[in-house]
C-alpha positions in Angstrom: 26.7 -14.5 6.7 24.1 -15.3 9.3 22.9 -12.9 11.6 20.6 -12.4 14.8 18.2 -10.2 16.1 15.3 -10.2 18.4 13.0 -8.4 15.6 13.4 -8.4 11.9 11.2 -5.7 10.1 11.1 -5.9 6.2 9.8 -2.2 5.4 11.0 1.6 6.3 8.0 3.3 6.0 5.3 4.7 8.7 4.4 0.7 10.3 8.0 -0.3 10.0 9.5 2.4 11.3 6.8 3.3 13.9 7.1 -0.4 15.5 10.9 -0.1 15.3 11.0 2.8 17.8 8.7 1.3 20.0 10.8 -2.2 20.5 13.7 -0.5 20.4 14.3 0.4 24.2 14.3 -3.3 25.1 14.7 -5.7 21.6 17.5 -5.6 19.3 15.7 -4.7 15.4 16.8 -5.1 12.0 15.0 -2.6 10.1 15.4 -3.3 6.1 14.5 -1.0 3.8 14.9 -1.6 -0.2 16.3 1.7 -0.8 17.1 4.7 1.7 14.9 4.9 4.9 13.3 8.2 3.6 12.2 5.8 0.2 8.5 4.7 1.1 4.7 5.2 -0.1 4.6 6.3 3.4 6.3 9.3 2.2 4.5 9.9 -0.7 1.1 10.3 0.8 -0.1 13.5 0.5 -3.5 13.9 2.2 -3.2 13.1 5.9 -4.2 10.7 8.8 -7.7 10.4 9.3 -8.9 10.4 13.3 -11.8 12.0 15.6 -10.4 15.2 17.0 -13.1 17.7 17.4 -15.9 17.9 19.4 -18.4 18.3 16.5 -17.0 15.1 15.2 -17.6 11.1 16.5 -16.4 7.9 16.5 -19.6 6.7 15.2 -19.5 8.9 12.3 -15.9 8.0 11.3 -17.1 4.2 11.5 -20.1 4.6 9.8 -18.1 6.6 7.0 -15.5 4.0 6.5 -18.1 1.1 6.1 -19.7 3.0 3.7 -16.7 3.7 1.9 -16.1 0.0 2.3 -19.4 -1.1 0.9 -19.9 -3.3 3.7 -17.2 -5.5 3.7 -15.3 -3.7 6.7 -14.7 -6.3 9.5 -16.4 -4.3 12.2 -14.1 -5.4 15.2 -11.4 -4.3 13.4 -12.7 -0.6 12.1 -13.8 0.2 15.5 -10.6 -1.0 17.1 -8.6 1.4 14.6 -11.1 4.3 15.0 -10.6 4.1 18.7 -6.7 3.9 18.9 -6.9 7.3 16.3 -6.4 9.8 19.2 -3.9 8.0 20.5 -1.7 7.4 17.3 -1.9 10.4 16.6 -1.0 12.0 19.6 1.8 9.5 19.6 3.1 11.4 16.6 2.7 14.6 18.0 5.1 13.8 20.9 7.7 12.2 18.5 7.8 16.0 16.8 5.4 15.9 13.8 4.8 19.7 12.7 0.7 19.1 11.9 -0.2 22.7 10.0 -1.9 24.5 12.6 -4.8 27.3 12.5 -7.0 29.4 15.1 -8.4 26.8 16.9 -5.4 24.3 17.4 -4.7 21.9 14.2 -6.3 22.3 10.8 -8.3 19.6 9.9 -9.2 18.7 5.9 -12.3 17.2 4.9 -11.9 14.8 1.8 -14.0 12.8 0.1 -16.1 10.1 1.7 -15.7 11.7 4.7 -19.2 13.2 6.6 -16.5 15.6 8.8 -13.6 17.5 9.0 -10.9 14.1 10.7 -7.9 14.4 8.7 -4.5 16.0 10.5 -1.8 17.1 7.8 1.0 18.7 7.2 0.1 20.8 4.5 0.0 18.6 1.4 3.2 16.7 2.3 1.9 14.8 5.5 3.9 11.2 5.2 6.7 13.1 4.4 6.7 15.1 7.1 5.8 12.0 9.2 8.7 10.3 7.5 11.2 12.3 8.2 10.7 13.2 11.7 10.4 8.9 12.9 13.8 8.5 10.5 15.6 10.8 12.0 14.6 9.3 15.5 15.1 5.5 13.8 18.8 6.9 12.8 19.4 7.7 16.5 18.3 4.1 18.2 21.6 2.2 19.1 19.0 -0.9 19.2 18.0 -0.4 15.4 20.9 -1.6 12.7 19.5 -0.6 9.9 20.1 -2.1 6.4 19.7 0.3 4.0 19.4 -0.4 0.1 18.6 -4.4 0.7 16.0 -6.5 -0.4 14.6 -9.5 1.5 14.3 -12.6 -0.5 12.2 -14.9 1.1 10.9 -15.7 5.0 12.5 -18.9 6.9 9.7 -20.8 8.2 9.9 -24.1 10.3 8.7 -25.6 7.3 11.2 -25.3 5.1 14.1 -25.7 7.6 12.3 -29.2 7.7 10.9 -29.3 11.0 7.8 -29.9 12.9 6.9 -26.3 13.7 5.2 -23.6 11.0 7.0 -20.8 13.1 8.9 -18.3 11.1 12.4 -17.9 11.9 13.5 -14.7 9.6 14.5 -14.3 6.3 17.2 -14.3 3.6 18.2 -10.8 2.4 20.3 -9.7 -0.3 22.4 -7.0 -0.1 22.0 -4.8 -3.2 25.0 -3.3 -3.9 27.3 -6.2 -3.1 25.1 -9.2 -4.6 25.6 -10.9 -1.1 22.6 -12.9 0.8 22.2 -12.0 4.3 20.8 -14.6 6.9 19.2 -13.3 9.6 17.2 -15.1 12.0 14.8 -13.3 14.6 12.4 -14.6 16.9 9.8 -12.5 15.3 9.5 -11.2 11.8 7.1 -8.3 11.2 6.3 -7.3 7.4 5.8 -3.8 6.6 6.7 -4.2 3.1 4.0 -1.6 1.5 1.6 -2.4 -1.3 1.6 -3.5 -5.0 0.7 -0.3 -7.2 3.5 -1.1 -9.6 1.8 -4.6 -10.8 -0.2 -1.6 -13.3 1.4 0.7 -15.8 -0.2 3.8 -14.3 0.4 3.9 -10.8 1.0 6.8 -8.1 3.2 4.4 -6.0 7.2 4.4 -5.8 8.8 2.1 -7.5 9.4 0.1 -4.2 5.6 -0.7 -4.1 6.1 -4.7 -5.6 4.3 -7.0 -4.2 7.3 -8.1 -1.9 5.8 -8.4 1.5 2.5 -10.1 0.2 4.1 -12.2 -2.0 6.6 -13.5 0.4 4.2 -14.7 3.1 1.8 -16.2 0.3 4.8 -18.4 -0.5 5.5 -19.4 3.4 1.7 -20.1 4.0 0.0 -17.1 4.9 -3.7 -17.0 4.1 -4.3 -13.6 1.9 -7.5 -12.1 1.0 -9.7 -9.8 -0.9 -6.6 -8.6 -3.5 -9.0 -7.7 -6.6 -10.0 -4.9 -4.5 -7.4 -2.8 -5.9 -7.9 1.7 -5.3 -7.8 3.7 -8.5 -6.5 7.2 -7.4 -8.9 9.8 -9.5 -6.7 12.1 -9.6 -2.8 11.3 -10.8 -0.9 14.2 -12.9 -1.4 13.8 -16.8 2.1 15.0 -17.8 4.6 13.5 -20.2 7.1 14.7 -17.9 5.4 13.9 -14.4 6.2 10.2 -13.3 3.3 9.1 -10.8 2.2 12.5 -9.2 -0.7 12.4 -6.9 -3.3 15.3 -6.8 -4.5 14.9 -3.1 -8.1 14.1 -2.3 -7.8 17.4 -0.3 -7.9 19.1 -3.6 -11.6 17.9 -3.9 -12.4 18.3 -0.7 -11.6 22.0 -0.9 -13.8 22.7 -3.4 -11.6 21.6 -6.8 -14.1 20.5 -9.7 -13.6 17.8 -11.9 -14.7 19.3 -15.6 -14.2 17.9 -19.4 -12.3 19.7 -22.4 -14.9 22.1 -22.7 -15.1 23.2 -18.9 -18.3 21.3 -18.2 -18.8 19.2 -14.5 -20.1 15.5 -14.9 -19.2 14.1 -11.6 -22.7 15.5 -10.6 -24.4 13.0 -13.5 -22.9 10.1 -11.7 -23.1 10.5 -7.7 -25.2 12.9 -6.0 -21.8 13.6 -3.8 -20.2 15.1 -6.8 -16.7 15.8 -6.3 -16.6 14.5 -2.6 -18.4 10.9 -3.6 -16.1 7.9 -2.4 -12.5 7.1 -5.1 -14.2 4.4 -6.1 -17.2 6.1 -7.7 -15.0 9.3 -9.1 -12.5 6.9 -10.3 -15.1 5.4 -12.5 -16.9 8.2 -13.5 -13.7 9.3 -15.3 -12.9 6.3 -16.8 -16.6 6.1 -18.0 -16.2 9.7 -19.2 -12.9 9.3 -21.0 -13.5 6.2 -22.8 -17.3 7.7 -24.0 -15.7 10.6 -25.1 -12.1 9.0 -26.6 -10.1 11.3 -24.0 -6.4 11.6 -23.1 -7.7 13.1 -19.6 -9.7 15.3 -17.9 -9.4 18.4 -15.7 -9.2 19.6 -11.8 -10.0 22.8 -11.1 -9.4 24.5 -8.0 -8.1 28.1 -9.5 -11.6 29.6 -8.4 -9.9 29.7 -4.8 -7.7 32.7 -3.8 -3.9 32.1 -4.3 -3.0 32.6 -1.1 -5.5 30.0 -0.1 -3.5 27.2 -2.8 0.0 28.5 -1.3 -0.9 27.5 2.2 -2.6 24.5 2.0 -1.1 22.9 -1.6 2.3 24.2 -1.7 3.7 21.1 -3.2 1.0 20.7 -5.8 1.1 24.4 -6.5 5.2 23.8 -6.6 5.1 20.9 -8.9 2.6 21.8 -11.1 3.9 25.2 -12.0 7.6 23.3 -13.2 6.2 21.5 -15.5 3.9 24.6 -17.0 0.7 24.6 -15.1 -0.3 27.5 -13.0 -3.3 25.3 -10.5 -4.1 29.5 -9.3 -5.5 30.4 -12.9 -5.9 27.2 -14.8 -7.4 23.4 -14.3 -5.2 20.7 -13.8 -4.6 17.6 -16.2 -5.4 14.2 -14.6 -6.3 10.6 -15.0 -6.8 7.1 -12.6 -4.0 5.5 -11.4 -3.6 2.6 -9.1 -3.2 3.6 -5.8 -3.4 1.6 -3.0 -3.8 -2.3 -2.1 -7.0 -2.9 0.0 -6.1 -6.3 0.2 -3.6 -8.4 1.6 -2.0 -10.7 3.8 -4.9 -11.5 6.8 -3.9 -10.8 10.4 -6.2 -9.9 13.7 -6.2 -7.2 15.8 -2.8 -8.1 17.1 -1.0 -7.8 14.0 -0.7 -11.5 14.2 -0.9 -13.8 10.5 -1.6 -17.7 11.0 2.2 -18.8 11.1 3.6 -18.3 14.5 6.1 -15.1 15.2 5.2 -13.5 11.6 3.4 -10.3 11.8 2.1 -8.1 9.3 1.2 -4.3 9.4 0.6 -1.1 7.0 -0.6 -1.8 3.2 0.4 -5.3 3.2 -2.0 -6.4 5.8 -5.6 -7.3 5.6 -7.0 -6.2 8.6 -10.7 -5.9 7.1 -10.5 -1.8 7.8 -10.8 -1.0 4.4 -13.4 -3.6 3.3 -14.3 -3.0 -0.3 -12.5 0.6 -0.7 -10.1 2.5 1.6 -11.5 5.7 2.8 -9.4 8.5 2.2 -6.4 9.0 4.9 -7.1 5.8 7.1 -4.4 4.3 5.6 -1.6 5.9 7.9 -3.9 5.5 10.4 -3.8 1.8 10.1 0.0 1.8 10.1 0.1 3.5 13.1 -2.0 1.7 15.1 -1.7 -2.0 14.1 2.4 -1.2 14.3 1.7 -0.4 18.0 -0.3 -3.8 18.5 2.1 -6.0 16.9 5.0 -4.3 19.0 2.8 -4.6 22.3 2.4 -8.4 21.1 5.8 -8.9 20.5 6.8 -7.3 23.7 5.0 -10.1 25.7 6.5 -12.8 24.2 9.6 -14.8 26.2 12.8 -14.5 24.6 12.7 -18.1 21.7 16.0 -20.0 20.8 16.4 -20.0 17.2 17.4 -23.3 15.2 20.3 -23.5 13.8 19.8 -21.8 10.0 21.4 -21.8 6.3 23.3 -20.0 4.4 21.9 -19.0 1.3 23.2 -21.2 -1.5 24.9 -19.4 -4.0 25.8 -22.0 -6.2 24.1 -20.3 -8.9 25.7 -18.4 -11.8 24.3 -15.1 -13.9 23.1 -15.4 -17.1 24.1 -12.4 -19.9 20.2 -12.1 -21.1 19.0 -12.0 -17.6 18.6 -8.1 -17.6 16.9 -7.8 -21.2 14.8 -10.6 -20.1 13.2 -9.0 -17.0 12.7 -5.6 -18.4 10.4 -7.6 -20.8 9.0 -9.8 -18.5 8.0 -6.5 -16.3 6.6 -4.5 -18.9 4.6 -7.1 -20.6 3.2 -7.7 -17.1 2.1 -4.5 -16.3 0.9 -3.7 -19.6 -2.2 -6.9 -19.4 -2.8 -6.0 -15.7 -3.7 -2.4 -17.0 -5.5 -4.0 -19.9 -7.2 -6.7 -18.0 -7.6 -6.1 -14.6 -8.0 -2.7 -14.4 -11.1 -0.2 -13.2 -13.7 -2.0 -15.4 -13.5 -5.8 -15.2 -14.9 -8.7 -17.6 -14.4 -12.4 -17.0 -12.8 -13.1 -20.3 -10.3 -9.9 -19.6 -9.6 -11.7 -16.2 -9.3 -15.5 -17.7 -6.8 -13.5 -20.5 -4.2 -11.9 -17.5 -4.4 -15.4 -16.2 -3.2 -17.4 -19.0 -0.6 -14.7 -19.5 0.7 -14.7 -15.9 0.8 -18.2 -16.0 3.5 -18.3 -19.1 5.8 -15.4 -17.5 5.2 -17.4 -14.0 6.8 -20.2 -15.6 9.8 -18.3 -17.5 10.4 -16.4 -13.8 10.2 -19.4 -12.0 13.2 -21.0 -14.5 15.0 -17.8 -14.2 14.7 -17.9 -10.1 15.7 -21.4 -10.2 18.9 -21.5 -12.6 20.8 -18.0 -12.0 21.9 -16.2 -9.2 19.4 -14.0 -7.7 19.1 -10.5 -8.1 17.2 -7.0 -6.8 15.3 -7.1 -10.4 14.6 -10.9 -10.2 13.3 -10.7 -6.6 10.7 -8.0 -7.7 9.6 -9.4 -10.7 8.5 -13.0 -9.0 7.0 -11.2 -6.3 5.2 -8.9 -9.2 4.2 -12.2 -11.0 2.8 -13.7 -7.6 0.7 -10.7 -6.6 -0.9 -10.2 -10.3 -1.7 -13.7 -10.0 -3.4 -13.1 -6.4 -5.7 -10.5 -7.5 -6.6 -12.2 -10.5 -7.5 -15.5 -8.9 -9.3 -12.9 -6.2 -11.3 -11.0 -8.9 -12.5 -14.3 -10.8 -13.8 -15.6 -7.2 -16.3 -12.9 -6.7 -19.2 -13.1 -9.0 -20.6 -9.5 -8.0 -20.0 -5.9 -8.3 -18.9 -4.4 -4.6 -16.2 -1.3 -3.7 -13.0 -1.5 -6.3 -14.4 -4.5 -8.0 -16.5 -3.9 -11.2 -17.5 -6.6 -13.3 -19.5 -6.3 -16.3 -20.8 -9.8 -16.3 -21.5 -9.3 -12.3 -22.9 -5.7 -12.3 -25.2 -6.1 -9.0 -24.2 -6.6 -5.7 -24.9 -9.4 -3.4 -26.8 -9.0 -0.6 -24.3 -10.3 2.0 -20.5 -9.3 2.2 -18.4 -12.3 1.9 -14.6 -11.8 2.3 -12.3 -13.5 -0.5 -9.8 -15.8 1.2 -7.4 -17.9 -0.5 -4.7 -20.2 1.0 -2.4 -22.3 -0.4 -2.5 -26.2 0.1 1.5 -26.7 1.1 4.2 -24.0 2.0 6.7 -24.8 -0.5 8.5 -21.9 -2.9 6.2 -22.9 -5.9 3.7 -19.3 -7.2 0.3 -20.0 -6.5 
């Protein structure tokens, strides 16, 4: 089946959803999502959307703490140009109905860590989700939005593999989950808002959507990608047996919790003079440090020195969760240990949302927009989404109406093969397993050449795999998996220093100059890297 719009977005969450509603009044939009619409990290993010809203606050600051978040890497076009859209975007969400928590003077605003200044807007301790829900329900009502729900996208058409002169893109196949079919649909522009790549590591607090697919899908059609090995270790994910990814919000920290041992004693304050409130990138190795000196399963979050009334209001869902699985955060510390958490790398656009192959755009957690430089500040994340789905919507908007050539159906010649399934559970545990190993919050070259020659065997098996049987919603995620794993390694061996989310132990210093890490490929076929 072949079908046509004026926009195809591949992603549901806060970008893809956000640029949706804002082409919708004069573009026809395919909006896929790869489960329901509600199904997104957007959702998931706890903390809030970082932006200058009081008086006692400034733009400056907010730049200045992002950069140093970023250890200096931060393109500093593209942090100010975010910064100075926050207002705006956020206001933008206020008139589509978001319920921000409110206090005495107007809107409560959290400080978390990295931050010099109260900036981040929340709802409670379930901000994306309230965010989430409010632009779905809005999404659900657009006549000009068909939405296709529990579908994956495959890979993009580009002028290139249609065989012809241009490197425009042209849309993308699309398989339908539940039916096995392959859509074709064809757009004049193609915007990917496909979320990050937390689930390339065994410990992660993203869904299980978060796989690679938008990154790994313009890296096959051409797009240049950069700086992947900086990869965010969340300090704080719920030690449970039971518990499957649960974030403890920065906010925690930032409202006074303390990060203790077994026996009730702080050590943040050994390692940073912030303490508690120093930059992810610095707590998340402090506990890694501290847990591998000490042979620990975890260590301990303790906020139950604030009143409960005080936890209630502001952590209801942290409060909520934590006391169904036994832990009472009002009287007790809370079990927790690094997980991977957000992509600060990704596929490279400018200020316009725009990549290097014509009519592809790129916004949210797959992008590289050089915001988050060497470590994403806390809650400028949604932030991002926000405003670089308005700019690639604005872009789109100006562009005259393109005739699209004339484009293939998928070929389904292929057959199923019985082992497939048992195959690709393997192949997707081993992977994550040596990215955890290997690649993780402490990095050696000889760990790094190790996931390498690894990824390179199960890139082969997956490419056979891809090659001889007929595609499925597994497959498709596992390949993209495989590509991304190789794009931070080849990232992480590239950078012979020590800078953000990247530590190695045979680079321990940091150079005096930030240099991005860009890598393109040499031909645009459907080869890995």
């Amino acid at each position: 089946m072949v079908l046509h719009f004026d926009v195809l977005i591949i992603g549901s969450g806060l970008a893809g959803q956000a640029a949706a509603l804002r082409l919708a009044a004069t573009r026809r939009v395919a909006l896929i999502s790869k489960r329901a619409l509600e199904d997104s990290a957007s959702s998931w993010a706890q903390g809030g959307i970082a932006a200058v809203l009081d008086n006692r606050d400034s733009l400056e600051a907010h730049i200045r703490d992002t950069i140093t978040a970023g250890a200096g890497l931060n393109d500093r076009r593209a942090t100010r140009f975010v910064i100075e859209n926050g207002r705006r975007a956020v206001d933008w969400l206020i008139d589509q109905g978001v319920p921000f928590t409110r206090d005495e003077g107007g809107y409560h605003l959290a400080r978390e860590g990295g931050h010099s200044a109260r900036r981040v807007i929340h709802v409670a301790d379930a901000t994306g989700l309230a965010v989430q829900t409010t632009l779905t329900g809005k999404v659900r009502q657009q006549p000009n939005i068909s939405i296709f729900e529990n579908h994956i996208a495959i890979d993009l058409i580009t002028g290139a593999k249609l065989g012809l002169a241009d490197q425009r893109c042209h849309g993308a196949y699309v398989l339908d989950s539940g039916s096995g079919e392959v859509l074709t649909i064809g757009a004049s522009n193609t915007l990917i808002a496909a979320g990050g790549a937390g689930k390339v590591y065994l410990y992660t607090t993203n869904p299980d959507t978060s796989t690679g697919d938008g990154i790994a899908m313009a890296w096959r059609a051409g797009c240049r990608v950069a700086n992947m090995e900086f990869i965010q270790f969340h300090p704080t994910c719920l030690y449970h047996p039971q518990a499957k990814s649960f974030l403890i919000s920065e906010a925690v920290r930032g409202e006074g919790g303390r990060l203790l041992l077994p026996d009730g004693s702080r050590f943040m304050p050994r390692h940073d003079a912030r303490g508690e409130l120093a930059p992810r990138d610095v707590v998340a190795r402090a506990i890694d440090f501290e847990m591998k000196k000490r042979g620990l399963d975890c260590v301990y979050l303790d906020i139950s020195h604030k009143p409960a009334a005080f936890l209630a209001e502001h952590f209801p869902n942290i409060l909520a969760r934590c006391l169904d699985l036994g832990i009472d955060i009002t009287r007790a510390p809370i079990p927790v240990v690094p997980a991977a958490h957000y992509t600060c790398g990704g596929v490279v656009s400018d200020l316009r949302a725009r990549t290097n192959i014509a009519g592809l755009y790129v916004a949210g957690e797959a992008s590289c927009t050089g915001l988050h430089g060497a470590n994403r500040l806390a809650s400028n994340s949604l932030l991002e989404c926000l405003v670089f789905a308005e700019a690639a919507a604005d872009d789109i908007l100006r562009q005259p109406a393109g005739e699209l050539p004339a484009l293939p159906e998928w070929d389904a010649s292929r057959v199923s093969d019985p082992d497939e399934e048992i195959v690709i559970a393997h192949n997707w545990e081993e992977l994550r397993r040596f990215m955890w190993d290997y690649v993780g919050i402490v990095r050696t070259t000889k760990r790094l050449q190790r996931a390498q020659n690894r990824i390179r065997l199960l890139r082969r098996e997956i490419d056979d795999f891809y090659s001889h049987f007929r595609v499925s919603h597994d497959l498709i995620e596992l390949r993209n998996l495989v590509v991304t794993a190789e794009l931070i390694v080849r990232c992480a061996l590239r950078r012979h220093e020590s800078r953000g989310l990247h530590f190695s132990r045979n680079y321990p210093e940091t150079l005096p100059r930030a240099v991005n890490t860009v890598i393109k490929r040499h031909a645009a076929g459907d080869r890995a890297p």
